[in-house]
BALO-9462 format. One record per residue: x, y, z of N, C-alpha, C in turn; residue in three letters; residue number from 1. Coordinates in pm, 1 decimal. Layout:
! residues N
SITE         nx         ny         nz        cax        cay        caz         cx         cy         cz   code   pos
SITE          X          Y          Z          X          Y          Z          X          Y          Z    ALA   NUM
...
//
This chain:
! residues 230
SITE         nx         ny         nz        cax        cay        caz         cx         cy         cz   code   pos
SITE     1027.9      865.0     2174.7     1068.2      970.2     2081.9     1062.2      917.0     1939.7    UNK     1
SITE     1005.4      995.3     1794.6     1019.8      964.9     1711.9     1105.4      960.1     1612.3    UNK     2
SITE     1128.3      822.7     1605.3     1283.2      841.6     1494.5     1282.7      872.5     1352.7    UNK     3
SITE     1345.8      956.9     1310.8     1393.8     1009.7     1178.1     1378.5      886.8     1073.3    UNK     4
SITE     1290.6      847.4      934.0     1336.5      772.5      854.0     1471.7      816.4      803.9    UNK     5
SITE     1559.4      713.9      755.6     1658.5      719.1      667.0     1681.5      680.0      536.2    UNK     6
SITE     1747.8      732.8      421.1     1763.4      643.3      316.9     1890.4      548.0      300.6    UNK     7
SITE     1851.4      463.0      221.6     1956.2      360.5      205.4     2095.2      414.6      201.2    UNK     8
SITE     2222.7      373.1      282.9     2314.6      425.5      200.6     2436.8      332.0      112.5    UNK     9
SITE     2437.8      376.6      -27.8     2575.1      287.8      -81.3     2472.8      270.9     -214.6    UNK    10
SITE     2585.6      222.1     -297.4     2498.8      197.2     -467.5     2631.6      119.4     -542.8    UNK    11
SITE     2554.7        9.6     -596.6     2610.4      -38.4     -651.8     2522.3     -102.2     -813.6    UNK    12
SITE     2644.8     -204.0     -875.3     2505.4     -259.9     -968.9     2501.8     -413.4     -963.6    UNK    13
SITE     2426.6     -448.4     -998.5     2384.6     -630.6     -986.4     2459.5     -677.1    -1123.1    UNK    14
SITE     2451.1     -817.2    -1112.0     2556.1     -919.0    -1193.3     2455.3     -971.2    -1238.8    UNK    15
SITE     2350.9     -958.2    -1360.6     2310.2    -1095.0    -1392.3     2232.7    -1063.0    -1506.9    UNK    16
SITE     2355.9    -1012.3    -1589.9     2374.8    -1030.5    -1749.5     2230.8     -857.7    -1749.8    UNK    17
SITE     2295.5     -895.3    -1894.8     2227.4     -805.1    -1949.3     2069.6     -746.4    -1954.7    UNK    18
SITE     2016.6     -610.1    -1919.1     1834.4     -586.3    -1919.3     1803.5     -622.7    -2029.1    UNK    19
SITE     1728.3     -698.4    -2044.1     1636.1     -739.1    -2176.8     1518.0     -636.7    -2187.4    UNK    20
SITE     1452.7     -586.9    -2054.9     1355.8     -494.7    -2047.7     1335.0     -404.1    -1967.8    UNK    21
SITE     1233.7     -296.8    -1924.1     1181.7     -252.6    -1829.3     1019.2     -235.9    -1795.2    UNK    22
SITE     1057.0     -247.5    -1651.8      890.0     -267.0    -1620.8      875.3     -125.4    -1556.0    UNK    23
SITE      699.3      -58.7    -1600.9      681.0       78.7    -1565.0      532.4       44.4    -1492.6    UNK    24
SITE      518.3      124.9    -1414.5      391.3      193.6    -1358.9      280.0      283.9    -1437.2    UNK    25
SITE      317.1      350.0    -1519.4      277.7      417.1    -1607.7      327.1      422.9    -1708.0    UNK    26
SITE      265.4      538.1    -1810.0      346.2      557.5    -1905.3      295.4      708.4    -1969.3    UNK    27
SITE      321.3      762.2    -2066.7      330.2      919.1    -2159.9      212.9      897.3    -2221.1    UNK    28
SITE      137.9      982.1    -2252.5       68.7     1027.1    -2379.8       46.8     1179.9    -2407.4    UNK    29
SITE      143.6     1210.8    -2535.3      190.7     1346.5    -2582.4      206.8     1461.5    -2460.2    UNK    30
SITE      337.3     1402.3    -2402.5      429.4     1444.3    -2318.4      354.3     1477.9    -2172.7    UNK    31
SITE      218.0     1355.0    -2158.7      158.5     1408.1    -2013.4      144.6     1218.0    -1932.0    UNK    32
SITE      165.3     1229.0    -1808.8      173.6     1103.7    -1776.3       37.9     1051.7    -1728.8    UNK    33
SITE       48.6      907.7    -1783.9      -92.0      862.0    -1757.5      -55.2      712.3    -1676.6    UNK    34
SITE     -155.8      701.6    -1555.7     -190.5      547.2    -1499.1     -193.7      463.5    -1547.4    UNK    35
SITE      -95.4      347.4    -1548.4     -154.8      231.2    -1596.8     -232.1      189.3    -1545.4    UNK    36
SITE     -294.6        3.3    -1629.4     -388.3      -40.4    -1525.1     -321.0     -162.9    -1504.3    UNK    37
SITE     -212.1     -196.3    -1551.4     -117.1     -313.0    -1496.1       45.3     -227.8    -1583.9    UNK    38
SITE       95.2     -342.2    -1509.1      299.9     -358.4    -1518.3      241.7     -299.1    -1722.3    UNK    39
SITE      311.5     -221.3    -1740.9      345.1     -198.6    -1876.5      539.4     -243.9    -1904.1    UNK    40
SITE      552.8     -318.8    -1968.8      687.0     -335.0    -1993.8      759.5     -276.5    -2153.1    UNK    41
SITE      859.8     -219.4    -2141.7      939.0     -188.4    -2230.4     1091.6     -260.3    -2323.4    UNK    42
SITE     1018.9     -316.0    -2406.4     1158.6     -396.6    -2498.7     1234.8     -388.5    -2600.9    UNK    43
SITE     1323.6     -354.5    -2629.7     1362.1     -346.9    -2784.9     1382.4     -571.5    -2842.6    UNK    44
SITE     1401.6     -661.7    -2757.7     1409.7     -817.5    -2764.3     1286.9     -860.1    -2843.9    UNK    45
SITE     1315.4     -855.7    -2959.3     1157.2     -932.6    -2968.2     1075.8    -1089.9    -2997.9    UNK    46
SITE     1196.8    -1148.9    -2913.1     1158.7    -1278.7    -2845.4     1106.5    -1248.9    -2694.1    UNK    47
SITE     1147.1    -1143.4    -2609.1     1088.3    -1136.5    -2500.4      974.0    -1061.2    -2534.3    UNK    48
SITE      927.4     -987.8    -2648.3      780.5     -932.3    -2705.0      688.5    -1047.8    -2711.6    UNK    49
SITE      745.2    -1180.3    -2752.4      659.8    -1275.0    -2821.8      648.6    -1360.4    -2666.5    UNK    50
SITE      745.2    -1392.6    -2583.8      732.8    -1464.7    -2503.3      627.2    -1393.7    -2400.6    UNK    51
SITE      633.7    -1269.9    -2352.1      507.8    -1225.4    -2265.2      374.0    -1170.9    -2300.9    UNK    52
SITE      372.7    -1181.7    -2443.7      254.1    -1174.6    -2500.8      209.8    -1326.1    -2452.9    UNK    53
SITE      252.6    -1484.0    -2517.0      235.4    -1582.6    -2515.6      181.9    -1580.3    -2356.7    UNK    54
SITE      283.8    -1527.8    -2265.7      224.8    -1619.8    -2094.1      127.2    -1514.9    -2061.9    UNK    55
SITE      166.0    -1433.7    -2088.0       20.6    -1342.6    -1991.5     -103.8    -1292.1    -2083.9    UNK    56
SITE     -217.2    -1358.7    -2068.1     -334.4    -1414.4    -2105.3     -417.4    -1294.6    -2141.5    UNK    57
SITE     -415.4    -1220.5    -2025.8     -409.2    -1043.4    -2100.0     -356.2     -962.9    -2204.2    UNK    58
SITE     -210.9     -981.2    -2212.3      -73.0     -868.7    -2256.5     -196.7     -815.7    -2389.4    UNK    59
SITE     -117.1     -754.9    -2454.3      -96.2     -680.5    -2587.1        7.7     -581.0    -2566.5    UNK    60
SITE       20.1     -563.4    -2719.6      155.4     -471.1    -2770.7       93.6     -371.7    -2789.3    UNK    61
SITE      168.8     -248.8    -2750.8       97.1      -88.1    -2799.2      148.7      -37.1    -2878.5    UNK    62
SITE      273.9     -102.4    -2947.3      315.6      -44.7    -3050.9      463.6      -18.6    -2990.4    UNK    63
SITE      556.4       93.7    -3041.8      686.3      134.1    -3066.6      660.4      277.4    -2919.3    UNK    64
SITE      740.4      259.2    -2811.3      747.5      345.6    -2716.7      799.8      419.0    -2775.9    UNK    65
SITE      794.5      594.3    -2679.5      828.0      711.2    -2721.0      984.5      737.7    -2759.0    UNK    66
SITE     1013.7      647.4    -2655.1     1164.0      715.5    -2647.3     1283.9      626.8    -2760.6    UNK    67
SITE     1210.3      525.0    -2856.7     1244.0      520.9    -2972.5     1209.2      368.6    -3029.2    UNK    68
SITE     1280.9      257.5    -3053.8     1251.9      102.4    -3120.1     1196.6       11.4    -2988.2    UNK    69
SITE     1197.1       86.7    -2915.7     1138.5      -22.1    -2789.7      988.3      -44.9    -2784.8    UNK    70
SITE      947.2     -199.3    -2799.3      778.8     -181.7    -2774.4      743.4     -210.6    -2680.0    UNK    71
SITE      624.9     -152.1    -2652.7      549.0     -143.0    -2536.2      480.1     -302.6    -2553.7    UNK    72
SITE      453.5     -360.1    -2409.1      408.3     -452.7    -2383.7      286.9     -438.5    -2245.4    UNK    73
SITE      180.3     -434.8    -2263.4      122.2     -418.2    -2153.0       19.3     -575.7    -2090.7    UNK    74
SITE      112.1     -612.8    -1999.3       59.9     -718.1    -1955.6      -59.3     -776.6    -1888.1    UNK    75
SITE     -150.7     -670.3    -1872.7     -298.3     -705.9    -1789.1     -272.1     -764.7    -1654.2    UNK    76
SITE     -131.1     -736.5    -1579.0     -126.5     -783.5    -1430.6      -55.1     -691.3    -1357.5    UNK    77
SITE     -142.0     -645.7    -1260.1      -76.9     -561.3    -1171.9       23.3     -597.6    -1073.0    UNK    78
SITE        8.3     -781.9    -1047.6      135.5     -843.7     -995.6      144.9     -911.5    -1026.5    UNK    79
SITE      324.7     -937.6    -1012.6      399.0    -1028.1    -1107.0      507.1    -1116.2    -1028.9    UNK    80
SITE      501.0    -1237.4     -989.6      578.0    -1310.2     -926.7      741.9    -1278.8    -1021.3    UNK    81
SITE      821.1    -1262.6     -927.8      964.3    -1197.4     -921.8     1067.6    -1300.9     -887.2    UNK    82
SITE     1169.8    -1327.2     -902.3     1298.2    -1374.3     -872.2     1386.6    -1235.6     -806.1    UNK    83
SITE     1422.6    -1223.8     -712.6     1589.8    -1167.8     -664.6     1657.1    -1218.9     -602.6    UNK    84
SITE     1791.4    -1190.8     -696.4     1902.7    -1291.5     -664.3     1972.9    -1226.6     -539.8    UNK    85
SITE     1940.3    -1183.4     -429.2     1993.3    -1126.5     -305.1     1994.7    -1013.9     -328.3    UNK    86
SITE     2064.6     -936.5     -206.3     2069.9     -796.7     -206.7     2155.5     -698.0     -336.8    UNK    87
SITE     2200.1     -773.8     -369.4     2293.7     -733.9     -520.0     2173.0     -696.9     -632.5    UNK    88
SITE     2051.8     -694.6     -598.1     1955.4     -706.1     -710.1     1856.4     -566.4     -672.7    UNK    89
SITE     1949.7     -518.7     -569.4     1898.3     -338.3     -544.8     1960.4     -245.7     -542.9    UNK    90
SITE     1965.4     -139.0     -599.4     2060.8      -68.9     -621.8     1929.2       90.9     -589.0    UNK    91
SITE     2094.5      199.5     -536.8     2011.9      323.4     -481.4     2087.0      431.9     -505.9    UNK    92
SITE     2004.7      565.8     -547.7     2136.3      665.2     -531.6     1983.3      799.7     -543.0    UNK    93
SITE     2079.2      921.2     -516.5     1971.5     1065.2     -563.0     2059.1     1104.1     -629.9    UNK    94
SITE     1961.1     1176.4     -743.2     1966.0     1197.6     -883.0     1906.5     1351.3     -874.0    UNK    95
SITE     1957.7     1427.5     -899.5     1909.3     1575.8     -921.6     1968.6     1552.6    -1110.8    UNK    96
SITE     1856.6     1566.9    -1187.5     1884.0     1570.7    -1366.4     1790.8     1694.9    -1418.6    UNK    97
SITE     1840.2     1720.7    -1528.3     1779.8     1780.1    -1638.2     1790.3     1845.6    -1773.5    UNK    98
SITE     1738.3     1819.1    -1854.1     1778.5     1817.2    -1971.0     1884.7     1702.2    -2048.7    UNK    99
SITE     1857.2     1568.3    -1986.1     1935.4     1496.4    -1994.1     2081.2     1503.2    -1929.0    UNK   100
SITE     2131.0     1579.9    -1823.6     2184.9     1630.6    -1767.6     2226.1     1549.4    -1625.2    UNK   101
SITE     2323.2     1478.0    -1580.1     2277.9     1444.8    -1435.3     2351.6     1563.4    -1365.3    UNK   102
SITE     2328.1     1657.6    -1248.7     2401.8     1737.4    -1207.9     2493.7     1682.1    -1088.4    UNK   103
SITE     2362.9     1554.0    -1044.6     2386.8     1557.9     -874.7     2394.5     1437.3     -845.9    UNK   104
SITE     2474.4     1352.4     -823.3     2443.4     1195.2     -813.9     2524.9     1196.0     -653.7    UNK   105
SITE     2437.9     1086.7     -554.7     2480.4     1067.8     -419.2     2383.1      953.3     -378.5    UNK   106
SITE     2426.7      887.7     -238.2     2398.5      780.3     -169.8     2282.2      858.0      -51.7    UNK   107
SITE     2304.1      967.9      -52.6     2190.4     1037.7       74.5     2273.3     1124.6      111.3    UNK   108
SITE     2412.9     1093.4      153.7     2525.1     1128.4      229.7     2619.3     1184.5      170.4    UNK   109
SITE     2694.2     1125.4       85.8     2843.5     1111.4       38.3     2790.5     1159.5     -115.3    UNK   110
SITE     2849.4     1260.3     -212.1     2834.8     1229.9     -349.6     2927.0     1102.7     -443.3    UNK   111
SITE     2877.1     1010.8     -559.4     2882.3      920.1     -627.7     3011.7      928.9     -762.3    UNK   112
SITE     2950.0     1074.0     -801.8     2987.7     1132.5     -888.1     2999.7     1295.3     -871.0    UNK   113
SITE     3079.7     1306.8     -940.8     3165.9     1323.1    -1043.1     3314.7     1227.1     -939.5    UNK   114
SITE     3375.5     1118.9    -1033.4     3467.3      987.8     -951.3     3565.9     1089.9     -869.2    UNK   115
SITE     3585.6     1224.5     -877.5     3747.8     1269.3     -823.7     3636.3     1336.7     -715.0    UNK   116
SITE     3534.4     1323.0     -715.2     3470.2     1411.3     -573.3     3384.6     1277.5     -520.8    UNK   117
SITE     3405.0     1178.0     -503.2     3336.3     1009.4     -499.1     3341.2     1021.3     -326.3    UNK   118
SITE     3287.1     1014.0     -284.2     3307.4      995.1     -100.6     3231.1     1119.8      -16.6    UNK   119
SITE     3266.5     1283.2      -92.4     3261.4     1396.6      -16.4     3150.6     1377.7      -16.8    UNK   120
SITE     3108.9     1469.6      144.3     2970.4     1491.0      162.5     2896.6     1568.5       62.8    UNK   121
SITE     2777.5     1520.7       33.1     2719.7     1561.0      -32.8     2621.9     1659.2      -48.4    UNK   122
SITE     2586.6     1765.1       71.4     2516.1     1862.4      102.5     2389.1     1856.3      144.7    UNK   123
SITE     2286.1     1710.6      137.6     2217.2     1693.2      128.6     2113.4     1693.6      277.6    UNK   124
SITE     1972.7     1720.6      272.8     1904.5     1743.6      412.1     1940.6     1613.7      511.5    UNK   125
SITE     1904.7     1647.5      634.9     1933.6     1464.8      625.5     1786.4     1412.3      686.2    UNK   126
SITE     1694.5     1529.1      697.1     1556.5     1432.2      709.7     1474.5     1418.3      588.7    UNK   127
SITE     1428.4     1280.9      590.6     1338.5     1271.9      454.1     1200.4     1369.6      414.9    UNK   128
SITE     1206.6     1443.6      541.5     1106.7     1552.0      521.3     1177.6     1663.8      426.5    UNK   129
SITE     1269.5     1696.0      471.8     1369.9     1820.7      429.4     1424.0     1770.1      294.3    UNK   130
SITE     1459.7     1663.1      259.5     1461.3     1603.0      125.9     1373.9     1666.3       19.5    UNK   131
SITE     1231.3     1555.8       96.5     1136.1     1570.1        7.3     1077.1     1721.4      -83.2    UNK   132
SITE     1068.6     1782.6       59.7     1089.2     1994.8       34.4     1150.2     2037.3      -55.4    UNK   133
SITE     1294.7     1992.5      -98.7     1427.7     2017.1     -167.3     1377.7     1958.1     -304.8    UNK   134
SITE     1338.4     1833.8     -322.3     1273.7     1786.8     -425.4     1201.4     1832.3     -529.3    UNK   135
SITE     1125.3     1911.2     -407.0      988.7     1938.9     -475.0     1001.3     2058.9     -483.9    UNK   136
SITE     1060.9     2156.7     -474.6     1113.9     2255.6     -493.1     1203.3     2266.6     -589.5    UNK   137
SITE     1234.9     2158.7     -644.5     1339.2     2130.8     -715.0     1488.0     2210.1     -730.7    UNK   138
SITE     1530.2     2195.7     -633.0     1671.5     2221.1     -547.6     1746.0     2071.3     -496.6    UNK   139
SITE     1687.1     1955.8     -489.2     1718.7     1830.6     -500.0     1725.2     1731.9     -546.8    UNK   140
SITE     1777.0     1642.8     -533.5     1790.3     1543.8     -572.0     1652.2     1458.3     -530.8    UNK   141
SITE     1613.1     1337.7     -639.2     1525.5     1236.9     -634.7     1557.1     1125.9     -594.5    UNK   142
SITE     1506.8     1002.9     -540.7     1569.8      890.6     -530.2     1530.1      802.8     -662.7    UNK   143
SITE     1639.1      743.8     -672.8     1625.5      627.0     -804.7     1661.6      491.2     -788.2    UNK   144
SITE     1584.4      396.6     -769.8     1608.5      290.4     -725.2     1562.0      178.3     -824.9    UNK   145
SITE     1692.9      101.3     -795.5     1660.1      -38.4     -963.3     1663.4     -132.4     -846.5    UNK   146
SITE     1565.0     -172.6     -958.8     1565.7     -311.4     -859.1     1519.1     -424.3    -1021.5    UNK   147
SITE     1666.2     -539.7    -1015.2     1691.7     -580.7    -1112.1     1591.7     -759.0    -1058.9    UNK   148
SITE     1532.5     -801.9    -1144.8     1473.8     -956.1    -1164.3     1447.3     -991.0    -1248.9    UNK   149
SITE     1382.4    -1131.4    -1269.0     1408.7    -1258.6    -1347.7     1214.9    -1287.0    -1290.3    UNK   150
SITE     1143.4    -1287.1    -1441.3     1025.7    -1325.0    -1404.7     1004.5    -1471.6    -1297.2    UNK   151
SITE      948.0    -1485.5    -1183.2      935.2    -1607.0    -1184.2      868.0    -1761.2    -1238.2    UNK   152
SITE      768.1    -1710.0    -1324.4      726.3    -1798.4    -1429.5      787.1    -1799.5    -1564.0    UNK   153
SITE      890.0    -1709.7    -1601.0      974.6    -1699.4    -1698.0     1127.3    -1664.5    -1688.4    UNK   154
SITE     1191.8    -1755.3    -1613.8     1273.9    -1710.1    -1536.4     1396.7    -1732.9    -1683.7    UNK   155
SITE     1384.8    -1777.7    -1755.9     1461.0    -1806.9    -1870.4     1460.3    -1690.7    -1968.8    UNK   156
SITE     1415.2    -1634.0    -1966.9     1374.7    -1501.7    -2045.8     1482.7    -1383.5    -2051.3    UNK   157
SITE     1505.1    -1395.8    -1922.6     1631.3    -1251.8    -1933.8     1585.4    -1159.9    -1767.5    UNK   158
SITE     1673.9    -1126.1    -1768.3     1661.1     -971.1    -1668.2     1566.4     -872.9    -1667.7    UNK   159
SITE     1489.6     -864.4    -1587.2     1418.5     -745.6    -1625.6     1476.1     -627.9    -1500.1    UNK   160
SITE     1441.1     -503.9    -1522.0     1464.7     -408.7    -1410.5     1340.8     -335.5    -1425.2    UNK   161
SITE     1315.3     -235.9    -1312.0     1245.9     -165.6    -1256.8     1300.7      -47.2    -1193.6    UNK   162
SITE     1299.2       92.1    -1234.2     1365.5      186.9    -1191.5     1207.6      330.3    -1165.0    UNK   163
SITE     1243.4      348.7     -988.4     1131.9      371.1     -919.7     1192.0      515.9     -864.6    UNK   164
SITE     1061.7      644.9     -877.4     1167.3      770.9     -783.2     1036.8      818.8     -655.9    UNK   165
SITE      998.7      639.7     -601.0      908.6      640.7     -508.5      997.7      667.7     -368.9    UNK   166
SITE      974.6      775.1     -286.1     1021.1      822.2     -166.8     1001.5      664.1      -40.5    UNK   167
SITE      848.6      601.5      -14.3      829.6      516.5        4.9      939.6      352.0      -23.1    UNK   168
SITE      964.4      358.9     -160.0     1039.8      231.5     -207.7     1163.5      285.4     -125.3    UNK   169
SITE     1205.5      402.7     -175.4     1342.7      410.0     -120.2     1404.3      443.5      -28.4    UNK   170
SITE     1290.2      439.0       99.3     1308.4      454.3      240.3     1314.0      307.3      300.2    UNK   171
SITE     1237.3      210.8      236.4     1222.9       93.8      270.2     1318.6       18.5      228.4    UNK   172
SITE     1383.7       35.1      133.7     1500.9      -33.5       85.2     1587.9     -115.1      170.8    UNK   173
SITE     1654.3      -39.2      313.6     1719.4     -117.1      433.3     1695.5     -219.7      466.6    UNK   174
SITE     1507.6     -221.9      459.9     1438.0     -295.7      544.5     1444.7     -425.4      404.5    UNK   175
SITE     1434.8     -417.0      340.6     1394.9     -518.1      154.9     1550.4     -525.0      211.7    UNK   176
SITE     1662.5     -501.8      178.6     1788.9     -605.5      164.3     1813.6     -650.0      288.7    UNK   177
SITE     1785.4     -596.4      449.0     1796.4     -672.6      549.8     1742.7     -828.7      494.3    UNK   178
SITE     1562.8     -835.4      513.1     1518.9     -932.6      448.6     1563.2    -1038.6      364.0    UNK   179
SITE     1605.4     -952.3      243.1     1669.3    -1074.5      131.8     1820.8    -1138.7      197.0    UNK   180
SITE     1865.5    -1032.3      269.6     1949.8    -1115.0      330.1     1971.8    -1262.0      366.9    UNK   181
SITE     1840.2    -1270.0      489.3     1770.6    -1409.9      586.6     1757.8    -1493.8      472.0    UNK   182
SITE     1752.8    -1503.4      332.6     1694.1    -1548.0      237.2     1829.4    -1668.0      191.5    UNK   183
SITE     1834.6    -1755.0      171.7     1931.0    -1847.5      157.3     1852.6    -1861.4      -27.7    UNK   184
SITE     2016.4    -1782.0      -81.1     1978.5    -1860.2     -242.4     1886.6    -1725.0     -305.7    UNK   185
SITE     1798.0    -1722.5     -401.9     1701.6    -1599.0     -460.2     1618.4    -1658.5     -380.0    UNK   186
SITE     1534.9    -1516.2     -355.4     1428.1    -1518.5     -323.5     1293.0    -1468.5     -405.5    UNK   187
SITE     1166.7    -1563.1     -379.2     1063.3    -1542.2     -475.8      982.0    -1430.7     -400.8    UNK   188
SITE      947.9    -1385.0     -462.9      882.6    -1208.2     -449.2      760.8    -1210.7     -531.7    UNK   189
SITE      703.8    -1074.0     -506.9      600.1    -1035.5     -578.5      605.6     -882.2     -596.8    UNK   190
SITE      614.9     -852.4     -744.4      643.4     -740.6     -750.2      445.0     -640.6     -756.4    UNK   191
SITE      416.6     -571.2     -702.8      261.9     -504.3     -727.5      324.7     -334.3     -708.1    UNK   192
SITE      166.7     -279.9     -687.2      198.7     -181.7     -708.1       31.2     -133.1     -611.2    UNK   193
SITE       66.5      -21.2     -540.6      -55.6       89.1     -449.7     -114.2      173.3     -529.7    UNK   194
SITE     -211.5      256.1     -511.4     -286.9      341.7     -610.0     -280.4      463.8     -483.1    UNK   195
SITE     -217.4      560.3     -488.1     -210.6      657.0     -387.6     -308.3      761.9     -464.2    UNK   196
SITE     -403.1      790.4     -364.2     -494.2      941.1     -413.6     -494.4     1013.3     -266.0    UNK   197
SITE     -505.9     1156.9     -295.7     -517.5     1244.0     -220.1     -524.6     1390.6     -263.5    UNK   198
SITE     -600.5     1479.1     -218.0     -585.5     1641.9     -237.1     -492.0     1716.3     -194.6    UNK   199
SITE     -463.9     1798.0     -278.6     -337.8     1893.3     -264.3     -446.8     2008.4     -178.4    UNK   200
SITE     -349.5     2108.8     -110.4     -369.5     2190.8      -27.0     -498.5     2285.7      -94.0    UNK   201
SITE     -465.2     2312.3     -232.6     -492.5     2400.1     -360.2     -620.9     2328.7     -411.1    UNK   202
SITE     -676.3     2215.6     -320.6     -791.6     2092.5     -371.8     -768.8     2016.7     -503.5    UNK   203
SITE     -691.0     1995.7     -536.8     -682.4     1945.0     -691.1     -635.1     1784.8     -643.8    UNK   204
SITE     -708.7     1727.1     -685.0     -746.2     1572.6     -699.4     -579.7     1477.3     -758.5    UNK   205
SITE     -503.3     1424.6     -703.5     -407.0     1398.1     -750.1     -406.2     1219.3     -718.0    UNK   206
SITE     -382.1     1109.0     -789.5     -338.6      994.9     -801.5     -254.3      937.7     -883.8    UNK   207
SITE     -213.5      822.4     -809.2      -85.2      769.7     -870.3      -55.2      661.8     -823.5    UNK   208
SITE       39.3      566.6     -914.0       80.8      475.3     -839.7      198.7      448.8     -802.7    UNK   209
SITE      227.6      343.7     -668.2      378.7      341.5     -651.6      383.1      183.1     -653.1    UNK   210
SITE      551.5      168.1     -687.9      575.0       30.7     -660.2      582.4      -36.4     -569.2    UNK   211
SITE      582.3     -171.4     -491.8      595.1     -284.4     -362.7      640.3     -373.3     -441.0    UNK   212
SITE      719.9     -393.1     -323.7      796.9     -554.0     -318.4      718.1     -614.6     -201.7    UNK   213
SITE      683.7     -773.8     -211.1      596.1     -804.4      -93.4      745.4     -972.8     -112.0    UNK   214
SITE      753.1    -1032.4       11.5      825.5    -1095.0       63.1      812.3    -1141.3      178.5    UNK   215
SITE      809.2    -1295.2      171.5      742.4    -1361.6      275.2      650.3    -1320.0      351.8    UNK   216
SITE      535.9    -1267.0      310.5      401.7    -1171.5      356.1      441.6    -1036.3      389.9    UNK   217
SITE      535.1     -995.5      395.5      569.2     -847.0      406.0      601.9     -784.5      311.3    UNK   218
SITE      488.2     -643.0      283.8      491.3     -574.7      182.0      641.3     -432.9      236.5    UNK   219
SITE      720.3     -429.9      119.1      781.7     -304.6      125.6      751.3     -191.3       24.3    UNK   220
SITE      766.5     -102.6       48.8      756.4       27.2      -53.4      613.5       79.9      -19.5    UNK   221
SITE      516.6       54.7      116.7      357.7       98.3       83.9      338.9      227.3      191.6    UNK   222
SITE      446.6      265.1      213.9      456.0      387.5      320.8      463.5      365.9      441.4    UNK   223
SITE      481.8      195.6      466.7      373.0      177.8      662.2      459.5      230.5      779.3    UNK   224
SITE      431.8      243.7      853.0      499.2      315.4      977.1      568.2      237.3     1020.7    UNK   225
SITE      657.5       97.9     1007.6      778.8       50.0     1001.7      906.7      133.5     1030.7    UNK   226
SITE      968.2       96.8     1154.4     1092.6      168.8     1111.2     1207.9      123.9     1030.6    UNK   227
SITE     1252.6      285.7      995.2     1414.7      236.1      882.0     1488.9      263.7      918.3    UNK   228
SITE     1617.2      198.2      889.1     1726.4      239.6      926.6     1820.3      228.5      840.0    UNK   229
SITE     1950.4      315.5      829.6     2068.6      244.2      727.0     2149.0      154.7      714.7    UNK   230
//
């Protein structure tokens, strides 16, 4: 019989100092989203501007990101050896927002927020099919998943995070902190990323990319028929 994926449940945040940056998959141009062709990172630090320009042999700066003093850094690598400091270095929740707005914050199960309603069920489908429907319909919530590290060739640099509303990443999540678990101490990672293409029903040509964590030869976040559990 086939078992139901699940999403992660519980959210918390990681200990290890302050984001210096963020790393994206893409990025905007005049309010339409475009593919990168590697990790684009986002900084307002601009010692961590100068330091990943310096190591990655590719980078350049694109200038001042949209959303205000932060510059864009685009590194010319689609993977990037990672530090996580254990399971404390993933964090999960669904996010129904808009207009800068969060309406809906929950673990899958239980809502997060608003703190005096922290525990109650949260209304939510409970198959990731019926999710996804709700989503995309936009009647639901998204998943949002950080996942906080420490370059591993620049591990002196600062924190970086990564915040993903890949269905894939955040089904796999169980399976990524089981893992880091077995892991005595941080574990070295590799952060990459899939190029998903496919036609919509309507034929219209759609691609994109999602994020992976790969760990001790096992890739997470790439859709595979792995089972999950909570």
């Amino acid at each position: 019989m086939r078992r139901r994926k699940t999403l992660p449940n519980g959210h918390h945040d990681g200990d290890d100092g302050p984001i210096v940056g963020q790393f994206h998959v893409g990025r905007h141009k005049n309010g339409k989203p475009l593919a990168a062709s590697s990790w684009r990172v986002t900084t307002r630090v601009q010692p961590v501007v100068a330091g990943l320009v310096a190591h990655y042999a590719s980078a350049s700066v694109a200038g001042e990101a949209s959303s205000g003093s932060a510059v864009e850094v685009l590194t010319g690598c689609d993977r990037v050896p990672i530090i996580l400091n254990g399971q404390r270095a993933l964090t999960f929740r669904m996010v129904l927002q808009g207009a800068g707005e969060i309406f809906h914050s929950c673990n899958g199960y239980r809502l997060l927020d608003p703190m005096q309603r922290s525990g109650d069920p949260c209304g939510c489908p409970l198959t990731s099919e019926e999710r996804k429907a709700a989503a995309a319909a936009g009647r639901g919530p998204v998943p949002e998943t950080q996942v906080r590290f420490q370059l591993a060739e620049l591990p002196s640099i600062g924190t970086f995070v990564l915040k993903s509303s890949s269905w894939a990443l955040a089904e796999a999540l169980p399976q990524l902190k089981h893992a880091l678990g077995t892991v005595s101490g941080a574990a070295q990672c590799v952060l990459g990323y899939d190029m998903v293409e496919f036609t919509t029903r309507s034929g219209v040509d759609v691609s994109y990319r999602r994020p992976v964590v790969e760990l001790a030869g096992t890739t997470f976040g790439n859709g595979g028929g792995v089972e999950l559990v909570a």
